[in-house]
Every structure is written in structure tokens, then in C-alpha cells.
C-alpha positions in Angstrom: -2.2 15.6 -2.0 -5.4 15.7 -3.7 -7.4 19.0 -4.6 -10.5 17.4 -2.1 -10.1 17.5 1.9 -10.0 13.7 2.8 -12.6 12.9 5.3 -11.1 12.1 8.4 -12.6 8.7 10.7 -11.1 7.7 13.9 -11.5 3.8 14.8 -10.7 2.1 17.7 -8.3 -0.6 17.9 -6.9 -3.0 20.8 -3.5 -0.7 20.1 -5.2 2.7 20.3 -7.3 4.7 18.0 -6.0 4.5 14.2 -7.5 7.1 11.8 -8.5 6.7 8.1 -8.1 9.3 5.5 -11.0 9.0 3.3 -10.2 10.3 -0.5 -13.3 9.3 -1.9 -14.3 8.9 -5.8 -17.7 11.0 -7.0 -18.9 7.5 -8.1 -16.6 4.6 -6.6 -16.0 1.3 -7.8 -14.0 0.0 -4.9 -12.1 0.7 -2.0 -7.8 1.1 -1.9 -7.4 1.3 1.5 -3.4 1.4 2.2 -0.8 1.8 5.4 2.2 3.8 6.0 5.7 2.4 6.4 7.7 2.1 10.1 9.5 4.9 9.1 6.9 7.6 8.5 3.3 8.1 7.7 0.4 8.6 5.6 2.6 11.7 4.1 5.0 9.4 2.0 5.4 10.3 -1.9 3.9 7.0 -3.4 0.7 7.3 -0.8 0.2 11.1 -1.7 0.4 10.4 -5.1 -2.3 7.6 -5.2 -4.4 9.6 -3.0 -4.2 12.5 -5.5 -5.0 10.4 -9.0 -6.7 7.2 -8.2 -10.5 8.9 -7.1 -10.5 11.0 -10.5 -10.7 7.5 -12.0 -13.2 5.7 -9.4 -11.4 4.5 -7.2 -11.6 5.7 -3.5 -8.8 5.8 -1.5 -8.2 5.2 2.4 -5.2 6.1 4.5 -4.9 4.4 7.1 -2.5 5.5 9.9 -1.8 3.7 12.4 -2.4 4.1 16.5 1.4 4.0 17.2 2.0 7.2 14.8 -1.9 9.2 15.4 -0.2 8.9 19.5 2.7 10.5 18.0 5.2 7.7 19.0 8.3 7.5 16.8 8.7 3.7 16.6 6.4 1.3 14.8 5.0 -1.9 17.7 5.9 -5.7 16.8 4.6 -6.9 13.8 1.5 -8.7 15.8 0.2 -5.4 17.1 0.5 -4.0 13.8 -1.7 -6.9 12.1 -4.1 -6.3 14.8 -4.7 -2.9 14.1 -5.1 -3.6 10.7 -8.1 -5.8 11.5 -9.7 -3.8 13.9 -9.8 -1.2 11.2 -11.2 -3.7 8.2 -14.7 -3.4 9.1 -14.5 0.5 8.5 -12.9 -0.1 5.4 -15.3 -2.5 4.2 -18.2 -0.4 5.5 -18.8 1.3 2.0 -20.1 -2.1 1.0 -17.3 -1.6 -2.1 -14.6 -4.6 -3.2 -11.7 -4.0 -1.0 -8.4 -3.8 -2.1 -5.3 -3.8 0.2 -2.2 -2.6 0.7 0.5 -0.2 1.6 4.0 0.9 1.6 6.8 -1.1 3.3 6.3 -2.8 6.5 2.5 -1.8 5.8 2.6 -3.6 2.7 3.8 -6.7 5.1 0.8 -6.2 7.0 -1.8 -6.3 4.4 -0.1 -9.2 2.6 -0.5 -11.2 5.9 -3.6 -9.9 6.9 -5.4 -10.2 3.3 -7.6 -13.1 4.1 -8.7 -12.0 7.4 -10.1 -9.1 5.5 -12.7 -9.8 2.5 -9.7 -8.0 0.3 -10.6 -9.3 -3.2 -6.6 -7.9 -4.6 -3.0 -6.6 -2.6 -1.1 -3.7 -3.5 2.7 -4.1 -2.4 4.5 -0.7 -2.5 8.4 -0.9 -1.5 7.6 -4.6 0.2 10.8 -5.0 2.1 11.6 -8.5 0.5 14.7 -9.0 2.8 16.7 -6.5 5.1 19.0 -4.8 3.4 22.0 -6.8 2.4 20.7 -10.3 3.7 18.9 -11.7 1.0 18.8 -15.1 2.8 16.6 -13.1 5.7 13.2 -13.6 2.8 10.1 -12.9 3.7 8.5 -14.1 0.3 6.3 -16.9 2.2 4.5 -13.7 3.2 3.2 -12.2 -0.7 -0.2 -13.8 -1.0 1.1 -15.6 -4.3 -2.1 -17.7 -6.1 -4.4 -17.0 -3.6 -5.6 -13.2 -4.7 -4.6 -11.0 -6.9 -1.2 -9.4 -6.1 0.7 -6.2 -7.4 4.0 -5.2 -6.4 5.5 -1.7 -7.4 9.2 -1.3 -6.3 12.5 0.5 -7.1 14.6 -0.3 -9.3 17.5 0.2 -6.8 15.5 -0.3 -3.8 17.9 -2.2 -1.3 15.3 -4.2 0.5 14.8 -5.8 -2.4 15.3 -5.6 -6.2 12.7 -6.8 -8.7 14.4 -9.1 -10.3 14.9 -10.7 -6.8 10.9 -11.8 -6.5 9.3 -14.9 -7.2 8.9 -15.3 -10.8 5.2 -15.6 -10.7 4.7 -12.5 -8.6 3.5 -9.3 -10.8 6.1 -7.1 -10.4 6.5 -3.6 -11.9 9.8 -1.3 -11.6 10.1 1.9 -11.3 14.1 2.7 -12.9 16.4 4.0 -10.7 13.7 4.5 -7.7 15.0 3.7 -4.2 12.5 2.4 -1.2 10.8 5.7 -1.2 10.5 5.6 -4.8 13.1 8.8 -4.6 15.2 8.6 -7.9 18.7 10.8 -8.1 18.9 13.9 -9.4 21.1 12.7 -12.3 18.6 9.8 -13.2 17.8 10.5 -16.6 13.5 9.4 -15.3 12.6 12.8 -13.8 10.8 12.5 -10.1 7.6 13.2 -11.4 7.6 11.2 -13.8 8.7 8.5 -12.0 5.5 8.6 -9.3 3.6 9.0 -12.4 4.6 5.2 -13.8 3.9 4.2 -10.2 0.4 5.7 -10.3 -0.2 4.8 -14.0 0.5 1.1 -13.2 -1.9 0.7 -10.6 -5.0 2.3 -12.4 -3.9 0.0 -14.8 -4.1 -2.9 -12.8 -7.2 -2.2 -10.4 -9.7 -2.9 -12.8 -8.7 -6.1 -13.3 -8.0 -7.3 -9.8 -11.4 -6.2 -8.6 -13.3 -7.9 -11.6 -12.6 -11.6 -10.8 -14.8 -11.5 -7.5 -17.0 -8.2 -8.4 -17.4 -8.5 -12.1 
């Protein structure tokens, strides 16, 4: 992940202890904290990556994982617990005294979408936010994207099955990454290399930070 060892915090929660992978900036200007999808943890591609660039450029990152995966249990709780942990965990996220910015990957982008006011965040990062199951479109969960009431960014395939871009709201921002699937995986015979691909994903949210933060910390 990144060339530093992320500083590791346990916190408590009413599910279990979460922990918090802390990859901090030499001089931070705010706070990314993001969650993992149902399906795996902290580990995944588009979390790595971000965990990797974003400090170099002031940004500090936290990884949260959550108290179903630290107790090594392979199946994510019902989305209530989930939101729960995520607010038992906001104060330590917060504690730097930094804007916050939420987010995460998946079903933990769902959580920090519906969690967002509950937490001081000042802007959302979606990642691969699983708009609809796959191949029910009607099954929307669009009413959860905090849309006009903070800054929003979502980042997702262009051939992710949960949901293509061009299937969002139109006033949601929206950025694709070609070919990418939900894990932002892109074929071998995509002409946009993997790489290179993870790179548009992390290029777009340095991009985008600055000006999400500024509104409320200018």
C-alpha cells in the first residue's frame, strides 16, 4: 500500500471492536476516512491505491474495518449494525480536529452516504456504490446519495453491474473509470491498462478533495 506503516487504532463499537488504519499526511489538510465492501476488506485495489497517493498530497487517510471482518467473520451484519459501527467510530475520525470527509467502497459507500450527517462529514466519496442489485434496476437505492445536501463524488466502472454511470441521477458527480467492473478490475484486453485505470480513480479524487473541503473549511 503505501511506503509508511499505517498506524493501527482499535475503537470500540456496540458490534465489536472496529480498527482504523491511519495513513497519515506530514502536514494534513483533512481527513478521508473510508470502509471496505461486504465482500472483503480494507485490502481492496481502489482503497490501497488511495491509501498509497492521497497523504503525499495532504490528505490523511483512515481505513476503517469493520468489527464483523477485525472478528474474522465472513459475512457482513444488516445494514443497521453496519451504520452503527460507523458512528461509534466517527468521534475517532474526527479526533484530529481536521474536515472530515467520508466514504468507502460498496456497501461501505452505502453506509457513509447514510450516515453523513450523523458525522460532521463536510463531503462523500462513493466508490463502486451498488446503485441497484445487479440486474434490477427498479431495486434503486438513489434516495440514499446525499444529493444537495454535501458535497458528493462518485467513482464507478464503466461496466460495473450494480450500476452504470450513466444510470445515476443527473445532478450527481459522477466520474467513470472505462471498462472497470465493481472492483475497478478492467480485462486484460481493455485497451486502459490496470494501472492506469486506478490511477484515473486516484487522480480524480485529489482532484476533487480540495474543493469539497473548502465550502465549510475554506
Amino acid at each position: 500500500m503505501s511506503e509508511k506503516t499505517p498506524r493501527r487504532q482499535t475503537v470500540a463499537t456496540p458490534g465489536g471492536d472496529a480498527r482504523v488504519h491511519w495513513y497519515e499526511a506530514d502536514a494534513p489538510r483533512a481527513v478521508l476516512a473510508l470502509g471496505h465492501g461486504a465482500g472483503g476488506g480494507v485490502e481492496a485495489r481502489d482503497l490501497a491505491a488511495l491509501a498509497a497517493t492521497l497523504p503525499a498530497h495532504g490528505w490523511t487517510v483512515a481505513l476503517v474495518e469493520s468489527p464483523w471482518r477485525v472478528a474474522g467473520k465472513k459475512v457482513a451484519p444488516a445494514p443497521r449494525t453496519l451504520d452503527a459501527g460507523w458512528r461509534a467510530v466517527s468521534p475517532a475520525l474526527a479526533a484530529p480536529g481536521l474536515p472530515l470527509v467520508v466514504g468507502g467502497r460498496s456497501a461501505g459507500a452505502r453506509v457513509a452516504c447514510r450516515t453523513a450527517a450523523e458525522t460532521d462529514a463536510v463531503a462523500v466519496l462513493a466508490l463502486a456504490f451498488p446503485l441497484h442489485p445487479p440486474g434490477r434496476p427498479e431495486k434503486s437505492r438513489a434516495d440514499e446519495l446525499p444529493l444537495g445536501k454535501l458535497p458528493l463524488l462518485v467513482v464507478q466502472g464503466g461496466n460495473d453491474p450494480f450500476g452504470r454511470p450513466a444510470e445515476f441521477p443527473t445532478d450527481a458527480t459522477v466520474v467513470e473509470i472505462p471498462e472497470a467492473d465493481h472492483s475497478f478490475t478492467v480485462p486484460k484486453r481493455a485497451e486502459l491498462p490496470q494501472e492506469t485505470a486506478l490511477r484515473l480513480l486516484t487522480d480524480a479524487v485529489a482532484e476533487w478533495i480540495p474543493g469539497a473541503v473548502s465550502p465549510a473549511h475554506g
